[in-house]
C-alpha positions in Angstrom: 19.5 8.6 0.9 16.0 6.9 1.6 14.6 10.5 1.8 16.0 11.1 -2.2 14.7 8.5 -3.4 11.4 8.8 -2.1 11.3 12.2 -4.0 12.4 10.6 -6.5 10.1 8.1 -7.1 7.1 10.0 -6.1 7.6 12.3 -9.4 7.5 9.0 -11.4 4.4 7.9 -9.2 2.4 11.0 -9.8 3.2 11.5 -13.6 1.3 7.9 -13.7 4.8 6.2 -14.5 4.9 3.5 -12.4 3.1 2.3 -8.7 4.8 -0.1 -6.5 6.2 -0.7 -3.0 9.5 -0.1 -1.4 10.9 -1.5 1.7 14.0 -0.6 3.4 16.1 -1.4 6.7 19.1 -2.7 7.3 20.7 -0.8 4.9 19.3 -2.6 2.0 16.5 -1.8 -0.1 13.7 -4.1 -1.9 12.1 -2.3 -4.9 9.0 -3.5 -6.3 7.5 -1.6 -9.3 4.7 -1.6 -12.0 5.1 0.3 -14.9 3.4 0.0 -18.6 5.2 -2.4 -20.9 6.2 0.3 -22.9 8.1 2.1 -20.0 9.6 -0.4 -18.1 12.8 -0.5 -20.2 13.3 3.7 -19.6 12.7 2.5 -16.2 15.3 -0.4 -15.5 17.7 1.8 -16.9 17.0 5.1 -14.9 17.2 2.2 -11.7 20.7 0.9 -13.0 21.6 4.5 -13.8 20.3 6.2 -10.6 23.5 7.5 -8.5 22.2 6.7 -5.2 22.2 2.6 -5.5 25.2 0.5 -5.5 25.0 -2.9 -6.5 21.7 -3.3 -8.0 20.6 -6.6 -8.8 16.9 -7.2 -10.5 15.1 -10.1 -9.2 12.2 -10.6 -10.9 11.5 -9.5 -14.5 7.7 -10.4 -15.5 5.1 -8.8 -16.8 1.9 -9.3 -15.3 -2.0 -9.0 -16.4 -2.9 -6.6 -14.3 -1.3 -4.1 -11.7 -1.4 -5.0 -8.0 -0.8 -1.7 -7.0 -2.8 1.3 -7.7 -0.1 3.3 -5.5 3.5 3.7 -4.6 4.2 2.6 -1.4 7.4 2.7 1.4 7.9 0.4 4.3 10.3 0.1 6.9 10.9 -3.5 7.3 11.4 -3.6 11.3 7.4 -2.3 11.4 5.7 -5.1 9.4 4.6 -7.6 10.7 4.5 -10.0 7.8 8.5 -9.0 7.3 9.1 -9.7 11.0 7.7 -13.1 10.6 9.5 -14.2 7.2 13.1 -12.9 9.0 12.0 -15.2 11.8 11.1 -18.6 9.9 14.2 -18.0 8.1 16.9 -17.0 10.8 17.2 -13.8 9.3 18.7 -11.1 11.8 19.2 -8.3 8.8 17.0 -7.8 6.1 19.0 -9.0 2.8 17.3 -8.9 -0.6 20.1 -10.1 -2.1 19.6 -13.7 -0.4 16.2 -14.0 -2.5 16.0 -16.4 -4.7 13.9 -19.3 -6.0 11.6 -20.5 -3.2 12.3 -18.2 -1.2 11.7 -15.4 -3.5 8.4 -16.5 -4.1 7.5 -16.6 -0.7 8.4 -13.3 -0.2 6.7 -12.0 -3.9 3.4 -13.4 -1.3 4.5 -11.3 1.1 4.8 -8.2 -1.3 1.5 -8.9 -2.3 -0.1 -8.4 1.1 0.2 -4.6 0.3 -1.3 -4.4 -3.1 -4.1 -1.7 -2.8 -5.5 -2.4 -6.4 -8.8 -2.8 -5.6 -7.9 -6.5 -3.9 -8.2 -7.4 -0.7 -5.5 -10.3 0.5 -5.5 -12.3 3.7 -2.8 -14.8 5.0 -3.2 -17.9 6.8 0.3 -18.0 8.8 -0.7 -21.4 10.0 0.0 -22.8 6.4 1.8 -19.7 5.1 -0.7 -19.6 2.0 -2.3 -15.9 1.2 -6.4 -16.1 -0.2 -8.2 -13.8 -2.2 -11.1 -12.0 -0.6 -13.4 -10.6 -2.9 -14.2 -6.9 -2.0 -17.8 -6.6 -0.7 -19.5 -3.7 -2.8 -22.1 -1.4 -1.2 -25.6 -2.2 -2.7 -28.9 0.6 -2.7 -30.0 -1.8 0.2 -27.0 -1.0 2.2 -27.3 2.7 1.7 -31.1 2.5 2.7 -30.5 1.1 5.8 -27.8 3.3 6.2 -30.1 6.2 6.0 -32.4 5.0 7.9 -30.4 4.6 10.3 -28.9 7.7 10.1 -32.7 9.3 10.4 -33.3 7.3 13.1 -30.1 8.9 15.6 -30.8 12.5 14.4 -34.4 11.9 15.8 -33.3 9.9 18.3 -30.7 12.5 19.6 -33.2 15.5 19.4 -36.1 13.8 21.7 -33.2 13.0 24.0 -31.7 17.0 24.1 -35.1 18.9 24.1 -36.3 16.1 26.6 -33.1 17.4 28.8 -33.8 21.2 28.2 -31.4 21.7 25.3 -33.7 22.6 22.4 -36.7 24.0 23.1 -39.3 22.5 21.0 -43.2 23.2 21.0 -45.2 21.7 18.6 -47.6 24.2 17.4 -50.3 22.3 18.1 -49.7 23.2 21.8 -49.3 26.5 21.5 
């Protein structure tokens, strides 16, 4: 089933229809998406339509400034480490979307937005369970100057070091 649906939704992804994240396990399914306005009704229908899924139930319905994700992602629950540690703080033994609501929605809506690959870069602080904004550092012309030179520098370095060892055989004309 998992496999279908990831074919599925990677048609939609690449014809620019929507990007998002899914994570399964447990045999349950949490579905985040991002579409354009004017697509997001063909989609929640398509969703409530789509033969595979049984019982769906939409949990959050908002439209947003911006997109989060520039992709469309899938995760298996029992490998992330920020899932892990929400099931624990919460007694969860099985991963159950349908138990998400209110509070704990939004906590986990946090947890979603770990992932988003938008251009943002997110952190958590478990300690207080908040998650910061980092700004992305940009590359500057000093950064690729130094990078350069740097690069220069190894190349040089690395040829003294082979035709001092017998590898290249340099002589400068001068000694000739």
């Amino acid at each position: 089933m998992i496999s279908h649906l990831i074919e599925d939704a990677t048609i939609y992804f690449q014809r620019g229809d929507l990007s998002g994240i899914l994570f399964y396990g447990d045999n349950h399914i949490f579905h985040y998406l991002e579409a354009k306005a004017s697509y997001m009704d063909e989609l929640k229908r398509d969703v409530l339509n789509y033969p595979l899924f049984h019982g769906q139930k939409f949990l959050y319905d908002e439209a947003i400034p911006q997109w989060n994700f520039k992709t469309w992602q899938v995760k298996y629950v029992r490998n992330e480490q920020p899932l892990k540690e929400f099931f624990k703080r919460h007694g969860w033994d099985q991963f159950n979307p349908f138990l998400l609501e209110g509070a704990l929605l939004d906590e986990f809506m946090q947890i979603v937005m770990l992932y988003a690959d938008a251009g943002e870069i997110f952190e958590t602080d478990s300690a207080a369970n908040q998650i910061h904004h980092v700004p992305e550092k940009e590359a500057t012309l000093w950064h690729y100057m130094l990078g350069t030179v740097a690069l220069i520098a190894l190349a040089w370095l690395a040829f003294i070091l082979l035709s001092h060892f017998g590898y290249i055989n340099f002589t400068p004309l001068y000694q000739q």
